[in-house]
VMD Tcl script that builds the backbone (N, CA, C; Angstrom):
set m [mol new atoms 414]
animate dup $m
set s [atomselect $m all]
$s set {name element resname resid chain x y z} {
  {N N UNK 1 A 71.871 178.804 100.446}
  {CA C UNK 1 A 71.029 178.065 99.521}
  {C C UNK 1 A 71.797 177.719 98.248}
  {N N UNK 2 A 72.496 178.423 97.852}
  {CA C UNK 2 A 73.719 178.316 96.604}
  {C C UNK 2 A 74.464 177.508 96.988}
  {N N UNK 3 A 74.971 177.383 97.629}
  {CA C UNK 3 A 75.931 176.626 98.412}
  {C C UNK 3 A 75.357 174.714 98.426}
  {N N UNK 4 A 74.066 174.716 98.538}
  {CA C UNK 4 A 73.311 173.632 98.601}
  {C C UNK 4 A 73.434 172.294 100.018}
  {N N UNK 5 A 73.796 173.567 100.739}
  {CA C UNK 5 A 74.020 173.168 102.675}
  {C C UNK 5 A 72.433 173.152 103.596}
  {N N UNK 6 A 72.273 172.278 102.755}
  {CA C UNK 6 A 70.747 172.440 103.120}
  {C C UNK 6 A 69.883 172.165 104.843}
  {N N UNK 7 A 71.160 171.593 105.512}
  {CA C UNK 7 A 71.450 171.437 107.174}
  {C C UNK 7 A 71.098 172.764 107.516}
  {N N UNK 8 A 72.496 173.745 106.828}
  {CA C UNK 8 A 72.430 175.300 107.355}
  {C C UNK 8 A 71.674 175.997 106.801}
  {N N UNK 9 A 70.768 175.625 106.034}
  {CA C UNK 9 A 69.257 176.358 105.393}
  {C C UNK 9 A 68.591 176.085 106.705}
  {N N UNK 10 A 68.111 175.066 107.109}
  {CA C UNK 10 A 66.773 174.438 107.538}
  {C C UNK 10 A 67.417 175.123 109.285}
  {N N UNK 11 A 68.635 175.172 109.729}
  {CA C UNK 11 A 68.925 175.348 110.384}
  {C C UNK 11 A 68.055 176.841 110.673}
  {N N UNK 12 A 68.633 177.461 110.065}
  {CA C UNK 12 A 68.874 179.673 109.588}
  {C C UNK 12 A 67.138 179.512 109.872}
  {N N UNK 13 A 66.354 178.738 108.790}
  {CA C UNK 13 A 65.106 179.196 108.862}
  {C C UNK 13 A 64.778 178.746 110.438}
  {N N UNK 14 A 65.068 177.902 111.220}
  {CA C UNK 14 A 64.452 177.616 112.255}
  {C C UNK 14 A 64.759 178.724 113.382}
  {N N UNK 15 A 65.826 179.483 113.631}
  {CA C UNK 15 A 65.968 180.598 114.206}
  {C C UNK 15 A 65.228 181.402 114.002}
  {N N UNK 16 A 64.969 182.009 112.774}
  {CA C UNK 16 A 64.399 182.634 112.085}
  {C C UNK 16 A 62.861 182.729 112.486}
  {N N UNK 17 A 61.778 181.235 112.588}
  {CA C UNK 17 A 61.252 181.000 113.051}
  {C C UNK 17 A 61.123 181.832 114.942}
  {N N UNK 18 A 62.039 180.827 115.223}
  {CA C UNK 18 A 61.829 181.107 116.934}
  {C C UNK 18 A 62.047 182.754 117.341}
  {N N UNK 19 A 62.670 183.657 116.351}
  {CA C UNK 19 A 62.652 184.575 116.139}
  {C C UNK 19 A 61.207 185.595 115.925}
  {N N UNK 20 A 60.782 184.787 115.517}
  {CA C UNK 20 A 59.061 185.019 115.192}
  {C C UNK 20 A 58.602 185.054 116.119}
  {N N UNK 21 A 58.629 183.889 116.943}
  {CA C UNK 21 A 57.646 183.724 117.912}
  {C C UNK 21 A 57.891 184.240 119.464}
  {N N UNK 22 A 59.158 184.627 119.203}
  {CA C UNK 22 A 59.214 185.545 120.822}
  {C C UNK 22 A 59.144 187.075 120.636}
  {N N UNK 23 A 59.188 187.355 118.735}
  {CA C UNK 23 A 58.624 188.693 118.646}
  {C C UNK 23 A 57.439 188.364 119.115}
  {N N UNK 24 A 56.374 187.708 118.508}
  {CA C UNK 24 A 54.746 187.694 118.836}
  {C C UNK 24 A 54.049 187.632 120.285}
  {N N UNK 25 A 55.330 186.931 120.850}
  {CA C UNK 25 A 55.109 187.032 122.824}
  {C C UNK 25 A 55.007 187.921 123.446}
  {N N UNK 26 A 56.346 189.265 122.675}
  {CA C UNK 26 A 56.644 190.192 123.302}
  {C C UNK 26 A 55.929 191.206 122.803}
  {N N UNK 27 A 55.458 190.859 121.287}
  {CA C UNK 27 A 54.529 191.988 121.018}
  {C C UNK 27 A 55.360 193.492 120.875}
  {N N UNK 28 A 56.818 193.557 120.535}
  {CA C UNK 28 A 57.665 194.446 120.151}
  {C C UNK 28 A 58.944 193.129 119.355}
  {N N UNK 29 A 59.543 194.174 118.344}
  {CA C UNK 29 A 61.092 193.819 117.899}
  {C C UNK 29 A 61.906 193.191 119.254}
  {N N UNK 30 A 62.222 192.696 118.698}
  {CA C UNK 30 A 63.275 191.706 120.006}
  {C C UNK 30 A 64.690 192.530 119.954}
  {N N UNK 31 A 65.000 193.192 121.338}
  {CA C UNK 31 A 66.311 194.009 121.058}
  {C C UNK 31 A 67.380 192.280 121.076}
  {N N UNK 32 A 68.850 192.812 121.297}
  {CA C UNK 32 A 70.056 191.532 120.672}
  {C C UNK 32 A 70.230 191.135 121.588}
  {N N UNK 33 A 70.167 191.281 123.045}
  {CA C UNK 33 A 69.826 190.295 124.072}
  {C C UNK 33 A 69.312 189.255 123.999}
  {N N UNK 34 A 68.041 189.872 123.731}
  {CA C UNK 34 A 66.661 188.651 123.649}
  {C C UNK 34 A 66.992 187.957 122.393}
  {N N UNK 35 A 67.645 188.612 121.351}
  {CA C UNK 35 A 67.998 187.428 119.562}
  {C C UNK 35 A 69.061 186.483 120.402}
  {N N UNK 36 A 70.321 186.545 121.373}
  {CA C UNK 36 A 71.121 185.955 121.509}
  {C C UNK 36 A 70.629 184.971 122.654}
  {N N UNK 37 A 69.321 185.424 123.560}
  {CA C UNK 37 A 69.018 184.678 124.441}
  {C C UNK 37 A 67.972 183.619 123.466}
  {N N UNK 38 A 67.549 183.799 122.333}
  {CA C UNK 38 A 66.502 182.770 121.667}
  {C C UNK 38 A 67.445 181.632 120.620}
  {N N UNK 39 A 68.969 182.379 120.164}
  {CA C UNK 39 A 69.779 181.574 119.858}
  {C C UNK 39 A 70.415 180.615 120.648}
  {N N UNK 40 A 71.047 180.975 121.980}
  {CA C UNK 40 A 71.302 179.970 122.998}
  {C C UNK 40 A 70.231 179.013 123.352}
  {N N UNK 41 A 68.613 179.667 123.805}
  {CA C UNK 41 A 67.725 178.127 123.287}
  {C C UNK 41 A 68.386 177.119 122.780}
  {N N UNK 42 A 68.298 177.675 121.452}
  {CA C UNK 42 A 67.930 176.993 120.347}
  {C C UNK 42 A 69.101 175.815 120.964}
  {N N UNK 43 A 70.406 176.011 120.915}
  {CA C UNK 43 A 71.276 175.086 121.064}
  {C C UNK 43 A 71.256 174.402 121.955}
  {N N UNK 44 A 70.920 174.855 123.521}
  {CA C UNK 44 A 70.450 173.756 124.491}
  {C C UNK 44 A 69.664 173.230 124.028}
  {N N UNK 45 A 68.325 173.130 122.768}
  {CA C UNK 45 A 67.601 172.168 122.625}
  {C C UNK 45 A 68.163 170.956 122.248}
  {N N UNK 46 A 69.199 171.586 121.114}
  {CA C UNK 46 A 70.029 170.939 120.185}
  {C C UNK 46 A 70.997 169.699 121.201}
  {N N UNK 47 A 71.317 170.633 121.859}
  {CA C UNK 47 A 72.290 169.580 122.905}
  {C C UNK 47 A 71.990 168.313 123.841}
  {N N UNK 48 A 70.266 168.891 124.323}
  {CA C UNK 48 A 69.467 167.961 124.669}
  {C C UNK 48 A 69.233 167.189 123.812}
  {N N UNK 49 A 68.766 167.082 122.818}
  {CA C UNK 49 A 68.544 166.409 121.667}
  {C C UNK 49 A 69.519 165.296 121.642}
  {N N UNK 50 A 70.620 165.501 121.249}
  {CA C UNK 50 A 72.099 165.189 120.975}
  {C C UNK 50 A 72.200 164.243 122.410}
  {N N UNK 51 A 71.590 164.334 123.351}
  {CA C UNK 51 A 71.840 163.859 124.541}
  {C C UNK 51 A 70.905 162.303 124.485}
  {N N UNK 52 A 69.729 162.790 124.261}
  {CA C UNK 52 A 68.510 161.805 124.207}
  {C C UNK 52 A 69.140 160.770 123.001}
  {N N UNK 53 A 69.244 161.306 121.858}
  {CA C UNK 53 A 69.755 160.693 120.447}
  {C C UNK 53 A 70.805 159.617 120.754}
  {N N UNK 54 A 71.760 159.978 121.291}
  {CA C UNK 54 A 73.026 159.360 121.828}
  {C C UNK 54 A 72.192 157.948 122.670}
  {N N UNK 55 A 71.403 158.493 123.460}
  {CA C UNK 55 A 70.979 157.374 124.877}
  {C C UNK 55 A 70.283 156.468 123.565}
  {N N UNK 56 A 69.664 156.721 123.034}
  {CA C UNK 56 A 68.775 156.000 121.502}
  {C C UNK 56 A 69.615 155.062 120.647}
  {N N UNK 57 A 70.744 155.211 120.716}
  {CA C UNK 57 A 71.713 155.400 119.063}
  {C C UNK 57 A 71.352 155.594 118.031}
  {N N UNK 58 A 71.055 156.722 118.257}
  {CA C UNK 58 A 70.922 157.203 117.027}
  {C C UNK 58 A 71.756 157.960 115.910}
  {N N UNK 59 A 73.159 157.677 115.488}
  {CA C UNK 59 A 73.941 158.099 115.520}
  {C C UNK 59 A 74.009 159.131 114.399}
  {N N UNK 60 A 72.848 158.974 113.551}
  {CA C UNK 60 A 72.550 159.870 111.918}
  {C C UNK 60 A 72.056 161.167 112.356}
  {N N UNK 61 A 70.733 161.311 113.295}
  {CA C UNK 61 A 70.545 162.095 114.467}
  {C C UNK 61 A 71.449 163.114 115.265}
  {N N UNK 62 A 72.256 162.430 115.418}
  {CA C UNK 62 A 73.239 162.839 116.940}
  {C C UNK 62 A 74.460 163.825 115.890}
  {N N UNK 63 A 74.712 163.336 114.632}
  {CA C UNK 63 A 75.588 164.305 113.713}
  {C C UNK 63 A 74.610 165.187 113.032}
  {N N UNK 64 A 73.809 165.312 113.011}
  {CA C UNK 64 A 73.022 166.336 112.453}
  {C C UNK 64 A 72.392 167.353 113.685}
  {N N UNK 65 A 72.162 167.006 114.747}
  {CA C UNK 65 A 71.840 168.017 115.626}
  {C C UNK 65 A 73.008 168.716 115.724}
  {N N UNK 66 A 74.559 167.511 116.018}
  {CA C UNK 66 A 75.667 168.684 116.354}
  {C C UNK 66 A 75.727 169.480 115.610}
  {N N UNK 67 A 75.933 169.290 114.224}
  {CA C UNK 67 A 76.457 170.109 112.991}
  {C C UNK 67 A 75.327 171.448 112.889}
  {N N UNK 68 A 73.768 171.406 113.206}
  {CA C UNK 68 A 72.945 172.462 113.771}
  {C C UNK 68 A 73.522 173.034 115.031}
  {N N UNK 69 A 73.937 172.976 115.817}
  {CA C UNK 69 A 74.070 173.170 117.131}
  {C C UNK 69 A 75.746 173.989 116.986}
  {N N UNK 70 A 76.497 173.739 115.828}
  {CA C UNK 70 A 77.540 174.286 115.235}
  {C C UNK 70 A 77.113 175.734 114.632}
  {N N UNK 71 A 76.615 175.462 113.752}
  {CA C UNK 71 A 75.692 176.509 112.770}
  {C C UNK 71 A 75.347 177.383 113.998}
  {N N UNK 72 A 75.046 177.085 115.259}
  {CA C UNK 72 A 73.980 177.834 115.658}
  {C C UNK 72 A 74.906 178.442 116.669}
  {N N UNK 73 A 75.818 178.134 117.070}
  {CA C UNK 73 A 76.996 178.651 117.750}
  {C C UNK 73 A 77.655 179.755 117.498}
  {N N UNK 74 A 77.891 179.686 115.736}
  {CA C UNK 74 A 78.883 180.724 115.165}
  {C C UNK 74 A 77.982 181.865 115.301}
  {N N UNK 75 A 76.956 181.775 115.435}
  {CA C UNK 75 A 75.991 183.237 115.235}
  {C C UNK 75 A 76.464 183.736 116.314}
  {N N UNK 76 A 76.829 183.565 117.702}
  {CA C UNK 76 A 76.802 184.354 118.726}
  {C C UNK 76 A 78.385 184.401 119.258}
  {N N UNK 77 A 78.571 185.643 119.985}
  {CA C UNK 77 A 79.639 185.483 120.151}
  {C C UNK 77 A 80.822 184.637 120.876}
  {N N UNK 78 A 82.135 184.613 120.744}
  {CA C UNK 78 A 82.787 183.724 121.229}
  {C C UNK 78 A 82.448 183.744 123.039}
  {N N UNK 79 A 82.548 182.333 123.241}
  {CA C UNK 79 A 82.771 182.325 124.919}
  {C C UNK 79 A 83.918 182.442 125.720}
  {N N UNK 80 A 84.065 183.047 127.003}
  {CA C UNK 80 A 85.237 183.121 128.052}
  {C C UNK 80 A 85.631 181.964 128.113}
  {N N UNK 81 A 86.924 181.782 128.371}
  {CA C UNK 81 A 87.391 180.253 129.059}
  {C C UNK 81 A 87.331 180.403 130.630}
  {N N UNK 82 A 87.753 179.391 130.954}
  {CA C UNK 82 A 87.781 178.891 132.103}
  {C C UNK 82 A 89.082 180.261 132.730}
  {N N UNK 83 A 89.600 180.385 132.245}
  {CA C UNK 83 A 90.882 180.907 132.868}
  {C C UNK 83 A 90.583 183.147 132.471}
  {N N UNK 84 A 89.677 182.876 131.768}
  {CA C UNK 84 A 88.949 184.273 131.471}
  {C C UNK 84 A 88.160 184.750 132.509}
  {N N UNK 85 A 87.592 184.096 132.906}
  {CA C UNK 85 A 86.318 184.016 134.071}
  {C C UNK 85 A 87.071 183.677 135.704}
  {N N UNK 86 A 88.053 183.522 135.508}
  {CA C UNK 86 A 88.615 183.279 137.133}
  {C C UNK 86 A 88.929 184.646 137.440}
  {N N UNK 87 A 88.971 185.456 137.091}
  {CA C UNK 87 A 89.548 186.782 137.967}
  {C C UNK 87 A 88.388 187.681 138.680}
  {N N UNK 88 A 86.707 187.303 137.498}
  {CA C UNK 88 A 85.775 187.305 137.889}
  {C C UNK 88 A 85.219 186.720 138.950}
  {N N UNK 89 A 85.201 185.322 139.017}
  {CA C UNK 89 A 84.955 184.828 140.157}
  {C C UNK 89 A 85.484 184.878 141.247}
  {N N UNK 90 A 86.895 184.944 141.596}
  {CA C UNK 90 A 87.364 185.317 142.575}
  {C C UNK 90 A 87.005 186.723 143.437}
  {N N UNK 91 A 86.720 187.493 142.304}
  {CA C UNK 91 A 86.264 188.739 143.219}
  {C C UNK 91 A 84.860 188.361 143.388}
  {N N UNK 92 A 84.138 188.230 142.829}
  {CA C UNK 92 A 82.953 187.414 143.376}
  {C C UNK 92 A 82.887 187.253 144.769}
  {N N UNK 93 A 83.492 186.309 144.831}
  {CA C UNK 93 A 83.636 185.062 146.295}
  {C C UNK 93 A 84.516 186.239 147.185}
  {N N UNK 94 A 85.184 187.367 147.159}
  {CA C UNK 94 A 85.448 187.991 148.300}
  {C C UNK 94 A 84.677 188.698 148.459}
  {N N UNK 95 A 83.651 189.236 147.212}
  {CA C UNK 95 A 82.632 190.028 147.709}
  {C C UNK 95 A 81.379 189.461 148.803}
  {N N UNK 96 A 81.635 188.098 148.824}
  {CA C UNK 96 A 80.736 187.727 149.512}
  {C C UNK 96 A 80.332 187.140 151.111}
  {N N UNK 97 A 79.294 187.717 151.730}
  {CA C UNK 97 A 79.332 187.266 153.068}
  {C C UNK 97 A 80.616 185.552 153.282}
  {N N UNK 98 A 80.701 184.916 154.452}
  {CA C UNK 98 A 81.053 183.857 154.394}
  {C C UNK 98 A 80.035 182.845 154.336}
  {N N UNK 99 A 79.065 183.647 155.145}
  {CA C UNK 99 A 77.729 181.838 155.014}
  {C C UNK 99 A 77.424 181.972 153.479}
  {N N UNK 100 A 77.367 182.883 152.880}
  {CA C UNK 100 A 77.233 182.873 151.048}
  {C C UNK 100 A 77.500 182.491 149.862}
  {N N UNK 101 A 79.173 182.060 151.301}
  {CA C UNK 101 A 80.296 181.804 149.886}
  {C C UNK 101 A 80.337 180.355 149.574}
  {N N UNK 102 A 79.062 179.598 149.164}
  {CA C UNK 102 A 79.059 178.702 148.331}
  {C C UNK 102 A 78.144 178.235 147.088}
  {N N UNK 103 A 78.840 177.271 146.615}
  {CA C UNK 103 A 77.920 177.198 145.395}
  {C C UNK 103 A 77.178 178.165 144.572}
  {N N UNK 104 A 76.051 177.491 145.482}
  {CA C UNK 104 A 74.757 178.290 144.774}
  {C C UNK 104 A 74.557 180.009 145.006}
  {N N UNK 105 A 75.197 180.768 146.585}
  {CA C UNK 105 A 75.565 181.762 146.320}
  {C C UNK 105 A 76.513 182.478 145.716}
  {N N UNK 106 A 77.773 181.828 145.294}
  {CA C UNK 106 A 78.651 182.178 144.182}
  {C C UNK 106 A 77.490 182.131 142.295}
  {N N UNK 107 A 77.105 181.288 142.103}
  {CA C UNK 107 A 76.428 181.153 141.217}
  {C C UNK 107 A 75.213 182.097 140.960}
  {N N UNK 108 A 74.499 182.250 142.016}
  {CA C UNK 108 A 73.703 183.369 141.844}
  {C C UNK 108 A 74.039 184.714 142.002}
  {N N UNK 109 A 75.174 184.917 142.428}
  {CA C UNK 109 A 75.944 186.114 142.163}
  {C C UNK 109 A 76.840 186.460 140.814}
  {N N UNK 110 A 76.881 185.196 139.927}
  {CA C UNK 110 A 77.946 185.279 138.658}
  {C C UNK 110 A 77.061 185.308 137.542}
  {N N UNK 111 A 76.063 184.378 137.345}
  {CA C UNK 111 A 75.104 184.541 136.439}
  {C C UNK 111 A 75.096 185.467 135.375}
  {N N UNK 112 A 74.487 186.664 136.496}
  {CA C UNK 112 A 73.585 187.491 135.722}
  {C C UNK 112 A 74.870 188.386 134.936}
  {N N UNK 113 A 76.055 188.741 135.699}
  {CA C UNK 113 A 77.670 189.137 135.686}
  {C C UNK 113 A 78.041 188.562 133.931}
  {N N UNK 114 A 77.737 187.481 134.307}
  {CA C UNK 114 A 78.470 186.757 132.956}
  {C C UNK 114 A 77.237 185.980 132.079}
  {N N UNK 115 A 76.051 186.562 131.898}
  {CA C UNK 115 A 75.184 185.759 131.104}
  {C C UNK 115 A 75.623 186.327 129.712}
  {N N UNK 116 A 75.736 184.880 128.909}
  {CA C UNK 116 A 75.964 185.269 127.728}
  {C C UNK 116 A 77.719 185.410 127.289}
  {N N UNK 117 A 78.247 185.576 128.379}
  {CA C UNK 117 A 79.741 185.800 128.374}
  {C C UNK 117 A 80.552 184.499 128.283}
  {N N UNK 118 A 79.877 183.211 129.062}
  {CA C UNK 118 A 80.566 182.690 129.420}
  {C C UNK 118 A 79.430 180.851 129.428}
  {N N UNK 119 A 80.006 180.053 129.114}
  {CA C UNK 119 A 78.629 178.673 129.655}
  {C C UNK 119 A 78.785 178.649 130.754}
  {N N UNK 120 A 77.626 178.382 131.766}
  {CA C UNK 120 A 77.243 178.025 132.742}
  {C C UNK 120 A 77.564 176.697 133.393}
  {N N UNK 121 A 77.932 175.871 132.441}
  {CA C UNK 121 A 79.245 174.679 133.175}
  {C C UNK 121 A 80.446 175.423 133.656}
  {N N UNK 122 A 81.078 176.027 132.947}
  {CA C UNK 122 A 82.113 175.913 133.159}
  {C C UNK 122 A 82.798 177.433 134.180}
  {N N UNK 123 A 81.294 177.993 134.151}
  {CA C UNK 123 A 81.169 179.057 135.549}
  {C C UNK 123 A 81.362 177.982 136.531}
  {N N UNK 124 A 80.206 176.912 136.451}
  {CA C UNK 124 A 80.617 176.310 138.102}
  {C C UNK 124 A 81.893 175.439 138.285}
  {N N UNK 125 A 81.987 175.498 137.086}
  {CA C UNK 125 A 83.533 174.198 137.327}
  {C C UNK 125 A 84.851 175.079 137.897}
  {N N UNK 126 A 84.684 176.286 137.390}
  {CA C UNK 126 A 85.652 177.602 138.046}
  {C C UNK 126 A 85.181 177.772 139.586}
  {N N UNK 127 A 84.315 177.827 139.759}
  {CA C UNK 127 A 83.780 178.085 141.213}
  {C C UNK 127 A 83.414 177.184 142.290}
  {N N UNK 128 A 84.004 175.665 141.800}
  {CA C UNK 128 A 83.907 174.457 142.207}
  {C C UNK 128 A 85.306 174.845 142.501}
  {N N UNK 129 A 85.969 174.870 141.490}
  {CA C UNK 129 A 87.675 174.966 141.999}
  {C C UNK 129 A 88.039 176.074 142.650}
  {N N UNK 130 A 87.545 177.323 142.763}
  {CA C UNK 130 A 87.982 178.308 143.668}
  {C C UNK 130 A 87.729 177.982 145.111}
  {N N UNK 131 A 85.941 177.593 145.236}
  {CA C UNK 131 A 86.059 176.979 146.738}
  {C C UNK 131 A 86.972 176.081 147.101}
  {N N UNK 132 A 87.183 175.191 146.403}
  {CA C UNK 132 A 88.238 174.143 147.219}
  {C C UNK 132 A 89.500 174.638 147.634}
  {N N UNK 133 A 89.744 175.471 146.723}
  {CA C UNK 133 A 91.378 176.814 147.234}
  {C C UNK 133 A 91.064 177.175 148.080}
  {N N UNK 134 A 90.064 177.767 148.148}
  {CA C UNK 134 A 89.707 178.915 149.586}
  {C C UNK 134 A 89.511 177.816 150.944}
  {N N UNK 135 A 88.716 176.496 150.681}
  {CA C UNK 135 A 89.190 175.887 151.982}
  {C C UNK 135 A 89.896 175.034 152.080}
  {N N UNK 136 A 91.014 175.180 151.375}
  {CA C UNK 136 A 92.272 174.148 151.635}
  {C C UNK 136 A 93.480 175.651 152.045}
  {N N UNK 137 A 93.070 176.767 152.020}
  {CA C UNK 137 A 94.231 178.209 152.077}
  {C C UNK 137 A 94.043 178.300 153.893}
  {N N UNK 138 A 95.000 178.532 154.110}
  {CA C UNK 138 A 94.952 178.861 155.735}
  {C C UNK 138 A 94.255 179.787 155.867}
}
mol reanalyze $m
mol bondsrecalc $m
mol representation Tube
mol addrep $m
């Protein structure tokens, strides 16, 4: 508020907010799971937003959601890369039957492994590219 960043005011209070309201759902304190699962919301809204805005041109819009969607990033912790998450997935995919070992059963096996660890693009973009190794490998 000193600062007079009034983006990252309106931002803070809106967490803050949604913070509220999944205490009142749950009817207990929200342990840091559930704060980091109501912060990630927040930014897929943001991103959707940013998505719709863009299709609009709206381009005054589309820099103010990112720059929220920034703000709202730094709160949580850093993400795996692509090359963080491959040693994971690979054991994954040997843990798994062969009729299993695709897609959506790699994915529903990594998820829950890496929620929060890692975005969920770029889980499947790792596991898009591991299958294609595994059936292009003798």
């Amino acid at each position: 508020m000193k600062a007079k960043d009034q983006v990252r005011v309106d931002t803070l209070r809106s967490v803050l907010s949604a913070f509220s309201y999944r205490k009142i759902e749950a009817g207990r304190e929200l342990n840091d799971d559930e704060q980091a699962d109501t912060v990630r919301r927040q930014i897929k809204q943001r991103s959707d937003s940013i998505a719709e805005f863009t299709k609009g041109g709206r381009t005054d819009l589309v820099a103010k959601e990112t720059r929220e969607r920034e703000i709202l990033a730094a709160l949580l912790p850093a993400l795996k890369s692509a090359e963080e998450i491959r040693p994971v997935v690979r054991a994954a995919l040997s843990a798994l039957s062969p009729e299993q070992r695709n897609q959506g059963g790699a994915m529903k096996a990594l998820m829950p492994q890496l929620r929060g660890e890692a975005d969920g693009g770029t889980i499947r973009e790792v596991v898009l590219e591991e299958l294609k190794a595994l059936e292009t490998a003798p």
